[in-house]
LODO-848425 format. One record per residue (C-alpha): residue in three letters; x negated, y, z negated. Coordinates in steps of 0.2 Angstrom, whole numbers, plus 2048, in hexadecimal, padded with zeros to 3 digits. Layout:
! LODO-848425
ALAXYZ ...
This chain:
! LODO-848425
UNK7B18B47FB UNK7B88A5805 UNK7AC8987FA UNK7B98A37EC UNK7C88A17F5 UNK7C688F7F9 UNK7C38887E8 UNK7D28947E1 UNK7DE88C7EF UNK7DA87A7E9 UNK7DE8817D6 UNK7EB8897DA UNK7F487B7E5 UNK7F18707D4 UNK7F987B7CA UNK80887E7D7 UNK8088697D8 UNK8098667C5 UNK8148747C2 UNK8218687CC UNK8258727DD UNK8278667EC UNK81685E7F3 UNK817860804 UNK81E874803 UNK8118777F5 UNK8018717FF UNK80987A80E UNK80E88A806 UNK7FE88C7FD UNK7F388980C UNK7FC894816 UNK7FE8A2808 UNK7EB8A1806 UNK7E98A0819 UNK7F28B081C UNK7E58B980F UNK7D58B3815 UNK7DA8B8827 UNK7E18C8822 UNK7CD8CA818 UNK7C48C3828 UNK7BD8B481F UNK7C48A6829 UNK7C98A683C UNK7DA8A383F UNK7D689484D UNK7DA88783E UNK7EA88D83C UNK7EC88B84F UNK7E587B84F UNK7F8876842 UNK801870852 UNK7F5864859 UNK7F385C849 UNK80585C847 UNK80585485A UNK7F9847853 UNK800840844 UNK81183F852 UNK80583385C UNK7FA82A850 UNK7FF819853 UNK7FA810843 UNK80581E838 UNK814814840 UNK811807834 UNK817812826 UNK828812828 UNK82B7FF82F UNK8207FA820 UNK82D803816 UNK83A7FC81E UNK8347EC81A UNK8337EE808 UNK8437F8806 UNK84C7EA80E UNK8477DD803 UNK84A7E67F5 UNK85B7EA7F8 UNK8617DA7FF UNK85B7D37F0 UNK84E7C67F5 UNK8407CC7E9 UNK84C7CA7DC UNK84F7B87E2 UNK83F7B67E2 UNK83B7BE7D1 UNK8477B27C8 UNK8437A37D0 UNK8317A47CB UNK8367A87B9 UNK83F7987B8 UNK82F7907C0 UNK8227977B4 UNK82D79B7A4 UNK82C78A79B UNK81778E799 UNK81179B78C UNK80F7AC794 UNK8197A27A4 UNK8257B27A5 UNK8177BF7A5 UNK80C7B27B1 UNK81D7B47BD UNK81D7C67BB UNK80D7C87C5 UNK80E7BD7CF UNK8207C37D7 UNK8157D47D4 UNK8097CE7E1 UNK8137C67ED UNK8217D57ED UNK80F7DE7F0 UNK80C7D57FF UNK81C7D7806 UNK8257EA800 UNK8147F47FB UNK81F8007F2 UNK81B8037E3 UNK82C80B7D9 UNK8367FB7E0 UNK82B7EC7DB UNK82C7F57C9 UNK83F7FC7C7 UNK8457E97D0 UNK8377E17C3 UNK83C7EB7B5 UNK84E7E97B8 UNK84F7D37B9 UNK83F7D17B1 UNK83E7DC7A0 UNK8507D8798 UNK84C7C479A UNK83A7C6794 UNK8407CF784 UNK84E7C577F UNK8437B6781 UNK8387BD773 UNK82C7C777D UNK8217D3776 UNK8287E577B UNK8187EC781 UNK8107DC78A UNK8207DA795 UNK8217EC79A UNK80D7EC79E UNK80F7DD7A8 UNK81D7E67AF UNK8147F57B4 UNK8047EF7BA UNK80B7E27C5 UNK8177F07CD UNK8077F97D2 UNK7FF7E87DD UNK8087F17EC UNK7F97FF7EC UNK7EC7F27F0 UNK7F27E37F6 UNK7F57E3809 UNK8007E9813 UNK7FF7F6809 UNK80780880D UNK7F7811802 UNK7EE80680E UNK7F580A81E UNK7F381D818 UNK7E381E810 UNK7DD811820 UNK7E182182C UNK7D982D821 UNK7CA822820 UNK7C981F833 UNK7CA831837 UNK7BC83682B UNK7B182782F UNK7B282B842 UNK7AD83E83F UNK79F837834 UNK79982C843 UNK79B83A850 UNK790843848 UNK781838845 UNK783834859 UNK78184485B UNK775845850 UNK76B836858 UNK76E83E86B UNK76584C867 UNK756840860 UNK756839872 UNK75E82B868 UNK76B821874 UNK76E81286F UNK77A81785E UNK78B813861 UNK79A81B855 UNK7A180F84A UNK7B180D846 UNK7BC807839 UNK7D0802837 UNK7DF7FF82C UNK7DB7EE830 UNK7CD7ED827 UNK7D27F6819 UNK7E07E8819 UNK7D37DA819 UNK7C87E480C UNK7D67E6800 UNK7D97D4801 UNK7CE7CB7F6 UNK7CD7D77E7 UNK7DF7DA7E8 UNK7E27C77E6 UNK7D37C87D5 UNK7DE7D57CF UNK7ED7CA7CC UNK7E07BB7C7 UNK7DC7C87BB UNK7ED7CD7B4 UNK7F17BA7B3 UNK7E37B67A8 UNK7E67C379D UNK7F87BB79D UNK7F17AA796 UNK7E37B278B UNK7F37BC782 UNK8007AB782 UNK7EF7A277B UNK7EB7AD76F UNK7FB7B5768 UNK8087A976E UNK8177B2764 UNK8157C1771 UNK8167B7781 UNK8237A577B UNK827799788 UNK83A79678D UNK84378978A UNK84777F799 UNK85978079F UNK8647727A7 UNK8647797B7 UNK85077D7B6 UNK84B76B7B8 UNK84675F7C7 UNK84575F7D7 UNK85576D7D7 UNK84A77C7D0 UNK83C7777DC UNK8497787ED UNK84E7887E5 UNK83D7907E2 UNK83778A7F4 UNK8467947FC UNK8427A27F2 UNK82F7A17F5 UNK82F79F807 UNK8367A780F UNK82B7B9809 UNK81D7AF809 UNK8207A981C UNK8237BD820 UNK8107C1815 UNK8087B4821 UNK8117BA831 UNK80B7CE82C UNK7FB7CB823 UNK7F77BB830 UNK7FA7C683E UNK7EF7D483A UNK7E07CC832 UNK7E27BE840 UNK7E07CB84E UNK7F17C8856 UNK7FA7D6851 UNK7F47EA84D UNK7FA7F0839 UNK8087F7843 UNK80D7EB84D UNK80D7DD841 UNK8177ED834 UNK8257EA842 UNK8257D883E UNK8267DC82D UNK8357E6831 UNK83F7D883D UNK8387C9831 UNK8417D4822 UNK8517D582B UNK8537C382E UNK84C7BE81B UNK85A7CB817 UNK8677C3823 UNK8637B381A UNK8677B880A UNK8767C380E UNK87F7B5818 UNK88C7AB812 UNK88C7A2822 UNK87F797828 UNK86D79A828 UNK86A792839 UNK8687A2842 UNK85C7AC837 UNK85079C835 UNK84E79C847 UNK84C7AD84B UNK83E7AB83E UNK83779C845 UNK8397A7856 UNK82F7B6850 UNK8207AC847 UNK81E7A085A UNK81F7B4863 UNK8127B8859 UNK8087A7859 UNK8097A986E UNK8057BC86E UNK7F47B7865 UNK7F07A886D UNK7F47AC881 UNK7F57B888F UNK8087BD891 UNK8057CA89A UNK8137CB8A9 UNK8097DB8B1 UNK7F87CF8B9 UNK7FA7CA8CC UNK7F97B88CD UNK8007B18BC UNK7FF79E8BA UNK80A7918B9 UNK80678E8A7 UNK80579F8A2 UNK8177A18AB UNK81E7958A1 UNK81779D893 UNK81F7AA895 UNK8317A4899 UNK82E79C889 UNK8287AC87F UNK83A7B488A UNK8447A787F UNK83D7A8870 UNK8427BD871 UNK8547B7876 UNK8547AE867 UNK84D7BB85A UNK8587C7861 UNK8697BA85C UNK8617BA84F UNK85E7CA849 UNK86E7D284F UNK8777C6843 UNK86B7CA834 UNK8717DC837 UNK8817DA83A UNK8807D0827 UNK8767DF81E UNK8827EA827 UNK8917E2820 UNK8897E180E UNK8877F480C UNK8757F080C UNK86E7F7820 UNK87480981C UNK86880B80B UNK85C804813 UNK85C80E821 UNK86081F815 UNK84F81980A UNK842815818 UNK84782681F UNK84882F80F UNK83682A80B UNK82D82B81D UNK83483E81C UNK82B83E80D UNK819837812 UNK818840823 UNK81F85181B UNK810850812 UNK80684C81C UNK80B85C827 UNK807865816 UNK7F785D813 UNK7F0861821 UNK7F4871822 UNK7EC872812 UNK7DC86B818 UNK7DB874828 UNK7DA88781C UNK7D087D80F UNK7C287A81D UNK7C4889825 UNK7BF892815 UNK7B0887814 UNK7B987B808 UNK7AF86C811 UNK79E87480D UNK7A28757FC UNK7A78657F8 UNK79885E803 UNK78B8697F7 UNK7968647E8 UNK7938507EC UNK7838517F1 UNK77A85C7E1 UNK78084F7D7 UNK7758467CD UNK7758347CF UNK7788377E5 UNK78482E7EE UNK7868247DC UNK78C8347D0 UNK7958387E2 UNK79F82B7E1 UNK7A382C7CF UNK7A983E7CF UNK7B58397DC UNK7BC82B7D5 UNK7BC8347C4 UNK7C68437CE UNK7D28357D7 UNK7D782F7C7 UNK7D983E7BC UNK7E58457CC UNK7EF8357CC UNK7F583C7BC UNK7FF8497C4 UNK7FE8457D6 UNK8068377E1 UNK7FB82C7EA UNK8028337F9 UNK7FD8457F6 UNK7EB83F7EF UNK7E9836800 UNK7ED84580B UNK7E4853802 UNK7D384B7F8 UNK7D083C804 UNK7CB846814 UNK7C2852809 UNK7B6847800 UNK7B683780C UNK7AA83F818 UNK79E84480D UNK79C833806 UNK79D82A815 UNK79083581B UNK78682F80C UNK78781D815 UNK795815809 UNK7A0807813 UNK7AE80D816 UNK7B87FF812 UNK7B27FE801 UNK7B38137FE UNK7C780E803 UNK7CB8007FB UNK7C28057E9 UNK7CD8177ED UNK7DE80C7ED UNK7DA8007DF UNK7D68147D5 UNK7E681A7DC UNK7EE80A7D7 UNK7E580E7C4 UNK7ED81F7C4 UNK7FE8187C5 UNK7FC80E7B4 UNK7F481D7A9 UNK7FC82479D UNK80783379C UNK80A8367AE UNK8078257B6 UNK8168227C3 UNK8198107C0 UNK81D8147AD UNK82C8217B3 UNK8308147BF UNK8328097AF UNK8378127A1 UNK8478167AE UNK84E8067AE UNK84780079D UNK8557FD78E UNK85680B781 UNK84D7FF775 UNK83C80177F UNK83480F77A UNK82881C785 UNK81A817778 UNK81B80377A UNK81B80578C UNK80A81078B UNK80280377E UNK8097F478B UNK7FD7FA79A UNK7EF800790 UNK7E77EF795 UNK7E97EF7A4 UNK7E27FE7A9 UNK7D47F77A0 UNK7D57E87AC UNK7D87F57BB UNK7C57FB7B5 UNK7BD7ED7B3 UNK7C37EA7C4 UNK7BD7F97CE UNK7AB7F67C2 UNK7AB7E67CB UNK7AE7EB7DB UNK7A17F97DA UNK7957EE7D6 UNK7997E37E4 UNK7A07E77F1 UNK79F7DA7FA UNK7AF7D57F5 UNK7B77E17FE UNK7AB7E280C UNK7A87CF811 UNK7BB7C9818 UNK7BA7D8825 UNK7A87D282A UNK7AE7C382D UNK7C07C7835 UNK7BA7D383F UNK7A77D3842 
């Protein structure tokens, strides 16, 4: 009865999901409805549903789930205060005067707003509201420009920092941890003392992602020169403008350029240099987005923001490199002054920063800010509260079991495994928010396959670049809503399906290679963190 009841919950919480009810009170209401019958039949026990407030008290305290609202921040902020579109029109002007230059921009900006928002609906509605009117009134094919459009919207799911990574980083560590538990365990009771647990962290997952994210945009640009060389009528160059020329568009394009790509260095140098955890570098993110903000916002001088920048990047140079701590008995002369040092650096970032949010409190821009990051973390973790109360029933009617005998009698082993859940990923992220798919089939399945000895790196970053896949396809892919939002009424739904059709074929070709080697994801955290 409860092997019954478990695969009719997970049918039924599909069907609840698709029929458009809220996530979160779906996955919760269902579990809990479902719950309540199998108690009241005695096939489950009701201590998982007494376990709810320790998880709950978990999540409170997990450490590295703090990096979902300051990487949030961080991308809100420079969204709204407009640096990406700076950014974004600057590169235009740069690349525009090649064939395919305004497509070649597009993913580029695509990549580097990946690197420095990770959300997904911004990078597209802000690329779809500067980009798509100057591609298609420079003669633009229709479909390319919304393909690029899309596909370079959707980096921010696999390049780090990325919140998909932060989220399925945690999902991934808890499961790889149970799995290593166990074979201790299992190795104690061999007489077998010498294994020691494992672990695995977003870090990891940050440095995995890394390489094939950055092969993903080399991809998405070669397509761009194989179209402008091939048809050249659907990608045209632009004609140079007065002011495009020289060493004035350079200057420009550097002080668009920079300054995001300084804040990338500072958050992705931080973490993969050891200096810094993902949530501690996600609050420099935060601060370095308020000052780039404060920057851009200010009609006075610069002056303070450049070196409350300049201030956070030494901070975080120092942090890596000595011992600042003012707690040890006996500190040095050199260390002390150090540390005096380190003291005025602080004084300075805080100047600093109080003026940049004075400056994005005057523009109207703090508020909405503020209003979106808490708007959207509400979301995450009110799913999370769901999800897990989703999985707590699911197990507790012997959910696990089943999905453990479901992966391992298919044919092919860990191999058909493997393709069944990417093939179910996929097909869900036609329906379902990367968030929910996290949450609810990640801790299902990752244990079993990680019990089958797949890296768990490689099992996290080939389940965000499918996540990332799912957001392209046709008819329910996010990034299209996202696009056909802000698209002009001349764009139809059609041209915008036909426009990422190759790229999904790129994104498929992608996780075929990464399957095939995986390597790529698995090498830079070898060699980061051996």
């Amino acid at each position: 009865m409860a092997e019954l009841l478990d695969i009719l919950m997970f049918i039924t919480v599909c069907v609840v999901l698709i029929m458009g009810f809220p996530v979160a009170f779906a996955l919760a209401g269902v579990a809990f409805v479902f719950g309540a019958i199998a108690i009241s039949i005695g096939v489950m026990d009701d201590t998982f549903l007494r376990a709810m407030p320790n998880r709950i008290f978990g999540t409170m305290t997990n450490e590295v789930l703090i990096a979902v609202p300051l990487f949030v921040f961080m991308g809100v902020m420079l969204e709204r205060s407009k640096v990406a579109a700076e950014l974004l029109d600057n590169m235009a002007r740069l690349f525009g005067t090649l064939r395919g230059g305004l497509g070649i921009s597009v993913s580029i900006v695509g990549a580097l707003l990946a690197a420095s928002t990770g959300i997904v609906g911004a990078t597209v509605v802000t690329m779809g509201l500067l980009s798509l009117p100057t591609m298609l009134r420079r003669g633009y094919d229709p479909s390319l420009a919304c393909g690029s459009i899309c596909a370079a919207g959707t980096l921010g799911q696999i390049i780090p920092p990325s919140i998909v990574l932060v989220l399925l980083g945690d999902q991934i560590s808890i499961a790889y941890q149970q799995v290593q538990l166990q074979l201790q365990q299992e190795a104690y009771a061999k007489g077998d003392y010498s294994f020691f647990p494992d672990t695995v962290s977003v870090g990891d997952l940050f440095a995995g992602a890394l390489i094939p994210g950055l092969c993903l945009v080399g991809l998405y640009i070669v397509y761009q020169i194989f179209v402008a060389i091939f048809s050249p009528k659907s990608s045209p160059s632009v004609p140079q403008e007065d002011d495009d020329a020289g060493t004035e568009l350079m200057i420009r394009t550097a002080k668009a350029l920079v300054p995001p790509v300084v804040l990338i260095i500072a958050v992705l140098g931080s973490i993969l240099g050891g200096f810094a955890t993902p949530t501690e570098a996600a609050a420099v993110g935060a601060i370095g987005s308020i000052l780039l903000a404060g920057m851009r916002l200010g009609k006075a001088t610069a002056a303070p923001t450049m070196a409350a920048l300049a201030a956070l990047i030494g901070m975080l140079l120092m942090t890596g490199m000595f011992d600042l701590r003012v707690t040890r008995r006996g500190i040095p002369t050199e260390d002390m002054a150090l540390i005096v040092l380190a003291v005025g650096l602080g004084l300075v970032l805080a100047y600093g920063l109080v003026i940049s949010l004075v400056r994005a409190y005057q523009s109207g821009v703090l508020f909405g800010v503020m209003r979106s990051t808490a708007e959207i973390s509400t979301m995450v973790f009110t799913i999370l509260i769901g999800a897990t109360l989703f999985s707590l029933v699911f197990r507790g009617l012997g959910g696990e079991e089943t999905v453990h005998e479901l992966l391992s009698g298919m044919p092919g082993g860990v191999v058909g495994a493997m393709i069944i859940v990417m093939a179910v990923m996929f097909l869900m992220g036609f329906f379902l928010d990367f968030i929910e798919i996290t949450f609810v089939v990640v801790p299902l399945v990752a244990p079993v396959l990680l019990a089958m000895g797949l890296d768990p790196v490689w099992l996290g970053v080939m389940m965000a670049m499918n996540l990332q896949t799912s957001f392209l396809t046709p008819p329910f892919g996010f990034a299209l809503f996202y696009l056909r939002g802000v698209a002009p009424d001349s764009i139809t739904t059609l041209q915008i399906y036909r426009g990422v059709m190759p790229f999904i074929v790129i994104q498929v070709f992608a996780l075929i290679v990464l399957a095939l080697f995986p390597g790529l994801a698995t090498w830079l955290p070898s060699v980061i963190f051996p």
